[in-house]
N, C-alpha and C positions, 0 to 999 in steps of 0.2 A: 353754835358758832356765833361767834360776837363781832360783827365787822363794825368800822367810825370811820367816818369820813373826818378829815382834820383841814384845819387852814383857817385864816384869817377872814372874817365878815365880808360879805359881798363877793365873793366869788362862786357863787352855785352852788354849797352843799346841797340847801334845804331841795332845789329842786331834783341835783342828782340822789337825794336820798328815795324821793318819792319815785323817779326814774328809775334807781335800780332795784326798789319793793314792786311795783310794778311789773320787772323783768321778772325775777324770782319768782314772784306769783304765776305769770304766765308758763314756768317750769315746774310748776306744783310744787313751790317749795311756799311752807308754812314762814311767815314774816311779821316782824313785832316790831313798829319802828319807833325809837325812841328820839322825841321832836329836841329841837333844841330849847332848852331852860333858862337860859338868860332871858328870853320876852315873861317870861311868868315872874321874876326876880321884882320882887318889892321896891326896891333898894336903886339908888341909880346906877348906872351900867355906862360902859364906854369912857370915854375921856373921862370922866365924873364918877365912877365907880370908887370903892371903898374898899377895904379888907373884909368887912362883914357882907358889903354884899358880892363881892367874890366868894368869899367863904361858903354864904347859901348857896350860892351856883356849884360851885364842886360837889357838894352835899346833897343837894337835888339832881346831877346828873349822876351821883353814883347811886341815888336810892331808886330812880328811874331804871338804870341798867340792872340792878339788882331782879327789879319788879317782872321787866321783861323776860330775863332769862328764868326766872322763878314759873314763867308760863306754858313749860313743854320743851318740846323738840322741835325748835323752830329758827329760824335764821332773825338774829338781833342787829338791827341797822340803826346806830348811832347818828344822828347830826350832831357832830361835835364829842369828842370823847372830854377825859380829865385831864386829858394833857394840852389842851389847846385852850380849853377855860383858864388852868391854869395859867396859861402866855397871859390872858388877859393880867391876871392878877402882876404877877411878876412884870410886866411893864410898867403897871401902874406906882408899884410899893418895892418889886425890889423883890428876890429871892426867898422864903421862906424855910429853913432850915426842916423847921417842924412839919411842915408841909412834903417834904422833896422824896423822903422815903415813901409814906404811902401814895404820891403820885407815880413813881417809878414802878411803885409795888403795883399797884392799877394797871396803869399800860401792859404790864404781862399779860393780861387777862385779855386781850381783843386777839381776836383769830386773827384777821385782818384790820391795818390802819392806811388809813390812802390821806395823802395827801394832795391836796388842792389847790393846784395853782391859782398866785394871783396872774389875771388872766384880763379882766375888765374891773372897772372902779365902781364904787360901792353905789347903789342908789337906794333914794330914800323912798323906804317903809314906813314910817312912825315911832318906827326901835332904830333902826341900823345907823350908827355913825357913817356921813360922806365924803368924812376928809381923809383924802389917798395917803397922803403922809403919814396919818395916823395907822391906815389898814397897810402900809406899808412896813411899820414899822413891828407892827403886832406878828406880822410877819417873818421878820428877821427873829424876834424872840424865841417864837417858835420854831423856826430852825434850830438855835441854839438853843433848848430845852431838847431837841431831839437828837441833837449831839450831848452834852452834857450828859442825859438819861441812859444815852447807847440804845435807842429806842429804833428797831426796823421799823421800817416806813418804807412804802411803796409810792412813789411818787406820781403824778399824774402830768401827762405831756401839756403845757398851755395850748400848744397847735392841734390839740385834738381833743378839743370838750366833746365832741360826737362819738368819740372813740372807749370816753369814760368806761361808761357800763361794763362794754366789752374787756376793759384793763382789769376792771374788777372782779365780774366772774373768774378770771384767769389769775389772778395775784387770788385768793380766796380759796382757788382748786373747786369753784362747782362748775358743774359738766352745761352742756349749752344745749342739752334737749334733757325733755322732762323722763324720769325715769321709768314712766309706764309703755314709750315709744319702745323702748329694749325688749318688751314681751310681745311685740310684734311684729320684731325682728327676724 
């Protein structure tokens, strides 16, 4: 099972990733989490980004997701799938023809995609762009990549970042006690 967290910079994945690998663990469920690949991207990123270094990013998070699922029978937790890097690319430069099939084709592959509201404005790490308008706007594209795609998406309430995890398990279908509790029942 391949869950991603999806959305626009500065809204919480990275920490709801670590939050919901952490829950799953405490359900004895086996977790591979795949970080996000733009901070490792040579190349410049954010308002400044390029086609080649978008290009690495799509390319490193598909060889990443590859790697993880190649590791057993284990739950694969995305920060960030191909379809939300993508947004990046696509606002920067503009739609890619060549591009549009295999990212469509990709998104089929995630069991689960959550979407992330923006919720609070971006602050600065040493990577993260802080300008709202920008993370605003990366936003909207992604939207419209997940209508254009016809991409299910499970969306997350902004009034209930607390609530996350629990959406998740439930959009995802795993159970909320660990499966060894059943044999002493």
């Amino acid at each position: 099972m391949k869950i991603a967290l999806i959305g626009t910079h500065g809204v919480g994945k990275t920490t709801l990733c670590f939050d919901l690998a952490a829950r799953l663990k405490r359900l004895d469920r086996s977790v591979h989490l795949v970080t996000e690949v733009a901070r490792d991207c040579p190349l410049p990123i954010n308002r400044d980004t390029t086609l080649d270094a978008q290009t690495w990013i799509l390319h490193a998070q598909c060889a990443r997701e590859i790697a993880a699922s190649a590791k057993g029978d284990h739950i694969v937790v995305c920060d960030r799938s191909v379809l939300d890097n993508y947004a990046y690319l696509v606002h920067a430069l503009g739609r890619r023809t060549e591009l549009d099939g295999w990212i469509a084709s990709w998104c089929r592959g995630y069991h689960t995609l959550l979407k992330v509201p923006v919720w609070q404005p971006p602050s600065f790490d040493g990577t993260r762009d802080t300008d709202t308008v920008f993370q605003r706007e990366v936003d909207e594209t992604l939207d419209a990549l997940i209508d254009a795609f016809d991409v299910r998406v499970e969306r997350l309430d902004a009034t209930e970042p607390d609530r996350w995890v629990e959406r998740i398990l439930t959009a995802a279908g795993i159970p909320r006690e660990p499966p060894q509790r059943a044999l002493f029942s």
